[in-house]
Every structure is written in structure tokens, then in C-alpha cells.
N, C-alpha and C positions, 0 to 999 in steps of 0.2 A: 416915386414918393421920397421927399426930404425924412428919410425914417427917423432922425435925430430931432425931427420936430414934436414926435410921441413923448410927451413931457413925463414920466416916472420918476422924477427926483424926488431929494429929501423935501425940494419946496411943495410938491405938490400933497405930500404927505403918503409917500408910499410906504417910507418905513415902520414898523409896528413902533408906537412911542410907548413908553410906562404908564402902565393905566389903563391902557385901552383894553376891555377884558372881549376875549374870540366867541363869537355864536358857540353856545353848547352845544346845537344841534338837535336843539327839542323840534319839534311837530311846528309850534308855531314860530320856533326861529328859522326852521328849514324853508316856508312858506314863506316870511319878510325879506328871506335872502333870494329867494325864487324870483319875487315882486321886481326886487332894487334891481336883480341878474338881468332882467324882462327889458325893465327901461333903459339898462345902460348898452342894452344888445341892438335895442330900437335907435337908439338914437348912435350907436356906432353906425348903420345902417343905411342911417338917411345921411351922417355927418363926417363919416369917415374915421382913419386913423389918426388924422394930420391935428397936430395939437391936442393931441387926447390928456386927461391928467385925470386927478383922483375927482377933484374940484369943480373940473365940467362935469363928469361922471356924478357928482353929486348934485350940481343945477339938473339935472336930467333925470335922475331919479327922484327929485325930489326931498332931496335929504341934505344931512352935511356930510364932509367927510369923514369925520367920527362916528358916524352913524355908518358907512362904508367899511372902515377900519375895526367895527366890530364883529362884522359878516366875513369878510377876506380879510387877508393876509398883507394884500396893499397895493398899489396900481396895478403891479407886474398882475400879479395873480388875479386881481378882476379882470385887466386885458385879456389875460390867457382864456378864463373862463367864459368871456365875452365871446372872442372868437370861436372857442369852439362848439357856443352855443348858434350861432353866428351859419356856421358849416351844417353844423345840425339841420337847422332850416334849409340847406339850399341841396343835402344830402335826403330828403324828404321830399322835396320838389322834383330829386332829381329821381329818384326810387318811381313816386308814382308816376312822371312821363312814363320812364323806361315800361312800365308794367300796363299801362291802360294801350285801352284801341282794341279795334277788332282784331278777332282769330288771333294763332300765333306769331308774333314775330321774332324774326329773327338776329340774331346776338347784333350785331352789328345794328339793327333797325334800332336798337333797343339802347344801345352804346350813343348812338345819335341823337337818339333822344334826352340822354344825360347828357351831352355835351351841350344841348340846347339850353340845361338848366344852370347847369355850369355857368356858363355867360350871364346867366342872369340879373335882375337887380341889385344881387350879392356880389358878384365877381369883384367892384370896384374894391370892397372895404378887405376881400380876403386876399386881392390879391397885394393890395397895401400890406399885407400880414406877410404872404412870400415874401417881401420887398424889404420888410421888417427882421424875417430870419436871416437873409443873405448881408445885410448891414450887420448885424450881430449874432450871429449861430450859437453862440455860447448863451448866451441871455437869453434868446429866444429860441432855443431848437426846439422846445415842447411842441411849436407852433408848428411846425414842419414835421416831428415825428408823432403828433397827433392827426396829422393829414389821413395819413396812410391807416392808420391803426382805423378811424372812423369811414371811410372809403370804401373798405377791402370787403366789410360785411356786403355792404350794397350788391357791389360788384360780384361777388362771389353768389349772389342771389340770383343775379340774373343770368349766368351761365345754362347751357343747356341742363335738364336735370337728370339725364343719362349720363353723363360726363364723371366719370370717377374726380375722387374731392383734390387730388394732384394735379390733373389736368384741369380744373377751375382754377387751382390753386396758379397755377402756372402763368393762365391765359386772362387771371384779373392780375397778376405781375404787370403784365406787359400793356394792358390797356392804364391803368392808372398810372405808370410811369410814360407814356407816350402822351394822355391827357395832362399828365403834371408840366412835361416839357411842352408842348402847345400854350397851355396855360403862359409860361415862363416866356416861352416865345412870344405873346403873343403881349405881352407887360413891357416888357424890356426895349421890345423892335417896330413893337405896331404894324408887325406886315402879317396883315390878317388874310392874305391871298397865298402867303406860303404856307401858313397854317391849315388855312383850310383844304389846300392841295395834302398836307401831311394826312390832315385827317380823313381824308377820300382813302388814301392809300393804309390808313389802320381797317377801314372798313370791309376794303379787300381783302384785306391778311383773315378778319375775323370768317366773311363767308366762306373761304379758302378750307378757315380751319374748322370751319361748321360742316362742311361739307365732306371734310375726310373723315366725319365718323359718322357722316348718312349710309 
């Protein structure tokens, strides 16, 4: 992705201008900005990162962008809070694969099944978001250290539940950074045939490690 094509400048009207007064945060301002978050996540979803501005963001909620800039802070910040509304969805998708199906399965069966959500109809717009931190880390690191931070509950859930909170702790280390890189791999190079040989080989590590504390 052209990440410089994500429009946030002064023209789109990211910066707060004088005047514009910020949601207080009542009940029903909480709920308007719930709505506008709703549609601008929707249509990141269907239309991607590419060209994003405050102004589309406003054709798509249905609003202007003063009407935007009274909710958030200003492109950056609804982006931000886009996507990680964004993840939220496909971290939801990916929680109940991992948990439905008969009897127990196993950490790895369960890993495979988030990686199936992973890819999902989502992947395109978040991984445009990866594409977006590596272009600007500084401007957008939220995007990348909000990965991990919303991720880790997931993963940490689906560990065996004998498993002291360390050795969870340890063993969603290692799978959300091996799905992070697949993910990166798999953006960058399009060889979806080494990735998916990689992730054969995380599934083995997991029964490996399932099995030395049967």
C-alpha cells in the first residue's frame, strides 16, 4: 500500500481548529460517536486505507467534518480508533473459531483456527494498517502497539487451563509474534506457500509443547 496516500493533512481537516468544542462525553454524546465510529469502521472495511481523509470519513458517516471534529481529536485519531475497532471485529471472529466445535481441542487446533480468521475479510484493511506503521512508526506506532496489547487477552485464553499464568504467558509470546510475522510475510512477499509451510511448523512446536505437560 501507497501509505502516503492515507490523506490526514491540514486540508482534510485533521487539525482541531478554534471553535470546534470536543464531545463532553455525556450518554448521548458517547452513543453519536459510537454511531459516526460504526460507519467510519464500516466503510474502512469495505474501502480500505487508501485515500482515507476526514471528508470521506464524513461522506460515510453521514456527517460533515465538524461534525467529526467534535467527536475526535482529528483524522489521526479517528483512524487510530477505526482500526482498532476494526481488529476488535476480526479478534471476535477469531476468539470464537478458536473456542466452538466439538469436544476439546487442542492449542494448535485452536491457533489454526485463528489464523483462518486472521485472513479474513479484515486482513486487507489491517494489514494496509501494518503497511501504515512500517511507512511511519513514529506517527503511527499506536497501531502496532495496540496490536499486541488487544491480541494477548485472546490468546492467553485459549492456552491450556492447567498451564501456570507464565507459561501462557510465554507461549502467546511466541504464537502472536510468529502470526505477526506470517501476517508481514505474507503482505510484503505474497508467498503464501512459505507461510503456510511456517505455520505447519508453529503447530508442531504448539503440540510438542502441549504434550510435555500431558
Amino acid at each position: 500500500m501507497d501509505a502516503a496516500a492515507v490523506n490526514t493533512s491540514a486540508d482534510s481537516g485533521s487539525p482541531i481548529r478554534a471553535g470546534y468544542r470536543r464531545s463532553a462525553g455525556s450518554p448521548r454524546g458517547e452513543a453519536r460517536r459510537r454511531e459516526l465510529l460504526d460507519r467510519v469502521t464500516d466503510d474502512l472495511a469495505v474501502n480500505g486505507l487508501v485515500d482515507f481523509s476526514l471528508r470521506r470519513a464524513a461522506r460515510a458517516a453521514g456527517t460533515t467534518h465538524k461534525v467529526l471534529l467534535y467527536h475526535f481529536a482529528g483524522a489521526d485519531d479517528l483512524l487510530r480508533q477505526a482500526i482498532l475497532q476494526l481488529r476488535e471485529r476480526r479478534i471476535d471472529k477469531s476468539l470464537a473459531a478458536a473456542t466452538q466445535g466439538p469436544g476439546k481441542q487442542t492449542l494448535a487446533a485452536r491457533v489454526r483456527a485463528v489464523w483462518g480468521a486472521l485472513v479474513g475479510e479484515e486482513s486487507r484493511v489491517l494489514d494496509q494498517a501494518i503497511g501504515l506503521m512500517m511507512y511511519d512508526s513514529v506517527r503511527y506506532a499506536e497501531l502496532g502497539q495496540g496490536a499486541s496489547q488487544q491480541y494477548m487477552p485472546s490468546l492467553l485464553s485459549i492456552c491450556p487451563p492447567e498451564w501456570s499464568e507464565q507459561r501462557k504467558l510465554e507461549v502467546s509470546e511466541m504464537i502472536l509474534a510468529a502470526l505477526r510475522g506470517f501476517l508481514i510475510d505474507r503482505l510484503t512477499s505474497g508467498n503464501t506457500t512459505g507461510v503456510e509451510a511456517g505455520f505447519e511448523a508453529l503447530t508442531r512446536a504448539l503440540d510438542r509443547e502441549e504434550a510435555a505437560s500431558s
